[in-house]
Phi, psi and omega in degrees: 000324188296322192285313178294352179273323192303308176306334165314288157330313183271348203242012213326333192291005174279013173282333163306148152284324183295350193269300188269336170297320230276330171277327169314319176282310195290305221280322183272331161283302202275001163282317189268007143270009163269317181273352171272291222260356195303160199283130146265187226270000181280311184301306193314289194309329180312291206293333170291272214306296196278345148328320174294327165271011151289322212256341188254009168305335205268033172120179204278187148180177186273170187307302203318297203286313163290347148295316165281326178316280149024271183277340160291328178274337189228356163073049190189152177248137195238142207257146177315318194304352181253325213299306192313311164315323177286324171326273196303322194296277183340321164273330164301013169276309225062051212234315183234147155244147178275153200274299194217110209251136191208188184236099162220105166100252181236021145284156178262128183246083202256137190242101180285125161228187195240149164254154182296326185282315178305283171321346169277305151316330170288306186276355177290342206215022161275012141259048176262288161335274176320328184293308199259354156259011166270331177301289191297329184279314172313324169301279177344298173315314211271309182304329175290325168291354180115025197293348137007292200275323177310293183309326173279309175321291143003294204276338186258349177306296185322304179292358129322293179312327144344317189260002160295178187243201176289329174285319171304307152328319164288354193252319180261008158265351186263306162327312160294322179307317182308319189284322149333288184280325134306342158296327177295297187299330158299315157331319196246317186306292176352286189314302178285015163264333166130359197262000000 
């Protein structure tokens, strides 16, 4: 609650209502360019694989400890059920080796590093990289303004709609347009600060 005031504050124009449909509208464009452009599962696995080979370029480590790098470094959660597969395939790549293997209780415990060839593949793509934690630190950021509260609004707006009417409908196409056309402008302020 405290990170949404703070945001108010640094943010006044958000005080408006017209102000919070308009985040309302953002939280809603960049969820359906994340579901119109999401990766396929060839892009998914590209983009996994190389976080992963990021996060152990900073030193070795076990599944547990590349999931919080993971989320510290890209602000996103990678589930055993995507890391481990991605694990194996990468070393069956030459991509990672396991360093060291151990027993803790009646888990296997395995300590992942990047080969030299795998660091090669790695720096062939780092703006790739850079592409994808500037991305995930911009979620991060929208979520730390309250993009939270945005996502719900967002979800009960959805679960409404079936029951508009037409008008309602024309209102919320004259809103997105609206919204739209203030995402550029901020986009190009942004943009024309050097960011």
């Amino acid at each position: 609650m405290y990170r949404c005031l703070k945001c108010l504050v640094q943010y006044p124009i958000l005080f408006s209502v017209v102000k919070f449909l308009s985040f309302l509208q953002i939280y809603l464009q960049i969820h359906l360019v994340i579901l119109m452009f999401r990766p396929s599962q060839k892009e998914f696995e590209f983009n996994t694989a190389l976080i992963i080979l990021y996060v152990l370029s900073k030193g070795p480590a076990h599944g547990y400890e590349i999931m919080r790098r993971i989320k510290e470094e890209f602000y996103m959660h990678k589930s055993p059920g995507i890391l481990y597969p991605s694990l194996r395939k990468l070393v069956s790549m030459g991509y990672i080796e396991v360093a060291e293997q151990g027993a803790r209780g009646r888990k296997l415990l395995r300590v992942y590093r990047i080969t030299d060839e795998g660091a090669k593949f790695l720096s062939s793509n780092m703006s790739r990289v850079e592409y994808i934690k500037r991305f995930s630190r911009g979620i991060k950021i929208f979520e730390d303004c309250c993009g939270h509260m945005l996502r719900e609004s967002i979800f009960r707006l959805v679960e409404v709609l079936p029951n508009a009417n037409r008008d309602d409908l024309e209102q919320l196409s004259i809103i997105v347009r609206g919204f739209v056309r203030e995402l550029d402008e901020l986009r190009n302020r942004i943009v024309s600060r050097g960011g």
